[in-house]
C-alpha positions, 0 to 999 in steps of 0.5 A: 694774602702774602705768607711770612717766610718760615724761619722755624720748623712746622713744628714750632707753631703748634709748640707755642700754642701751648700755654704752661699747665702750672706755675708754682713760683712768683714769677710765672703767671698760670695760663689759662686756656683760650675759648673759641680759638680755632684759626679760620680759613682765612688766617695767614700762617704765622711763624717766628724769625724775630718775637716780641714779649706778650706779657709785663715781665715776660721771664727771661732765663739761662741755661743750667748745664752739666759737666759736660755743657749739655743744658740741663734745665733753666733758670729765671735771670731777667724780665722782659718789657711788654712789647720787648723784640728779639730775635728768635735763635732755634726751635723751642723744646722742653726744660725743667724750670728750676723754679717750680720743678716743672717741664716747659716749653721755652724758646731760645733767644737774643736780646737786643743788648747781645745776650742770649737766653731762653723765654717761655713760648707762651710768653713769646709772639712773632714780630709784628706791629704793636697797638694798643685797645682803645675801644671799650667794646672792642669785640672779637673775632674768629674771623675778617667778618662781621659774622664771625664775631665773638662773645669776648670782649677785649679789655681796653688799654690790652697791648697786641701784637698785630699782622699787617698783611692779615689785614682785610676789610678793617680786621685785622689778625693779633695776638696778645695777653689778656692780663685781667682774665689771665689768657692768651689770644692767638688766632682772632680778629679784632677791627682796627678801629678798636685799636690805636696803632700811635706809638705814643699810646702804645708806648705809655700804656705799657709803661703804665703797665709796667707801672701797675704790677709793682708793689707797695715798696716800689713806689718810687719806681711807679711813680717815675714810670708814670711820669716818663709816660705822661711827659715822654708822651703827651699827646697819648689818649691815656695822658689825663688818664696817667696824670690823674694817677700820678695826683693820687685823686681817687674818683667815683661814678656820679650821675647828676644830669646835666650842670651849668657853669656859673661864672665866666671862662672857666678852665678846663683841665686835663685832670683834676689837679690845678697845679699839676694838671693843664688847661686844655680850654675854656668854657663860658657862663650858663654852658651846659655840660654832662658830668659823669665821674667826681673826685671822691673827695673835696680840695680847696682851691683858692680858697673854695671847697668842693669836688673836681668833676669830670665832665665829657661834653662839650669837653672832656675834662675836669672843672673845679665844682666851685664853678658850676650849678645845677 
């Protein structure tokens, strides 16, 4: 297997293992130490010349200097969108961050836009190919075999940073950020059917990210990042996904066996919303379908009261309750 050229120091690649022990300020997030994560024999060597942010809102900072220009600190000035490149300038060293005190590990890099600055190492990942987790079982792996497997799970719609020459036997070596359990992935496997290599699903996911970790006084913001990823990228697999978030619906799971429509060529729609939402096909009378999730409330359509329900086959997609039977 072909290995990348080492732009750094042997050094650097032990350095941006190395998770930050603590944060103590908002905008940087606790690393939680990574199980199972010892490289197999047959991981290629990893280094960086260029990087890409692993996290939404990785902390880009600037330099804190003394009189006589020595750097003595940094200090948050920006964030960086998941998946952002740059270009990785020197090796990284330790800094006190002027937000907690504390000493970090931090990398010094350019943006595309010219500036320069530094990132927390654990927030940064070499260059690679971006995809996206599209498999609910997405399992891990120490290695490019079926035995190597893990007992992890990786969270659907997890944004990772993939190396193509790793590639072997459908595995592929990643890293990545697990937002949910709050840790860093760096020498596993994973199958590249799990994963969506699509930039349209990659690049909404991370909008909708982006979108999550807002607050409840940014809602104009949200909701302006869902919409740029549900039209910038209509044929995502997270599309009805996205919209649905964007009619506000709450919805619950429901197990009522199989149903049966009861009327002639009823819509199918992408999401629960008959004026916001897309017809995505038709389905005739006394066809059976499996229902599996309900909007938790009723809506009126057309002078009709009931529940939209989310049904997976033949189709997958919502139909008004008004037009099925049990």
């Amino acid at each position: 297997m072909k290995i990348r050229h080492i732009f750094l120091c042997a050094g650097f690649t032990a350095v941006v293992l190395l998770a930050c022990s603590k944060s103590g300020s908002s905008d940087v997030a606790q690393d939680v130490p990574q199980a199972a994560s010892s490289a197999p024999a047959e991981a290629v060597e990893i280094v960086l010349s260029q990087g890409v942010a692993l996290r939404v809102n990785s902390s880009f900072c600037v330099a804190e200097k003394n009189d006589t220009g020595a750097v003595t600190g940094v200090r948050w000035n920006d964030t960086l969108v998941l998946g952002e490149r740059v270009a990785v300038l020197g090796d990284s060293a330790k800094y006190v961050y002027a937000g907690d005190k504390a000493e970090y590990d931090f990398t010094p890099v350019r943006r595309d836009d010219g500036r320069e600055g530094f990132l927390f190492s654990s927030q940064l990942a070499p260059a690679g190919d971006l995809a996206v987790v599209i498999d609910e079982r997405a399992v891990l792996y120490k290695g490019p075999r079926n035995t190597d497997a893990l007992n992890t799970i990786l969270p659907v719609k997890t944004v990772l940073v993939t190396f193509p020459e790793t590639e072997r036997d459908g595995f592929v070596q990643f890293q990545a950020y697990d937002a949910e359990r709050q840790r860093y992935y760096r020498d596993n496997f994973i199958k590249t059917q799990s994963l969506s290599f699509g930039n349209g699903d990659v690049q909404s996911v991370i909008l909708l990210h982006t979108a999550n970790v807002l607050g409840p006084n940014e809602v104009i913001r949200r909701e302006a990042l869902l919409e740029a990823a549900y039209n910038d990228y209509p044929e995502s697999v997270y599309a009805a996904e996205i919209r649905m978030l964007l009619s506000g619906k709450d919805v619950e799971p429901i197990s009522l066996g199989s149903l049966w429509i009861n009327d002639y060529d009823v819509n199918v729609w992408d999401n629960p919303d008959e004026k916001g939402g897309k017809v995505i096909g038709q389905l005739p009378r006394d066809t059976e379908v499996e229902v599996f999730e309900a909007t938790a409330e009723s809506y009126t359509v057309e002078g009709l009261t009931d529940r939209w329900y989310h049904v997976n086959s033949p189709v997958d997609g919502w139909i008004f309750g008004a037009f099925l039977r049990q």
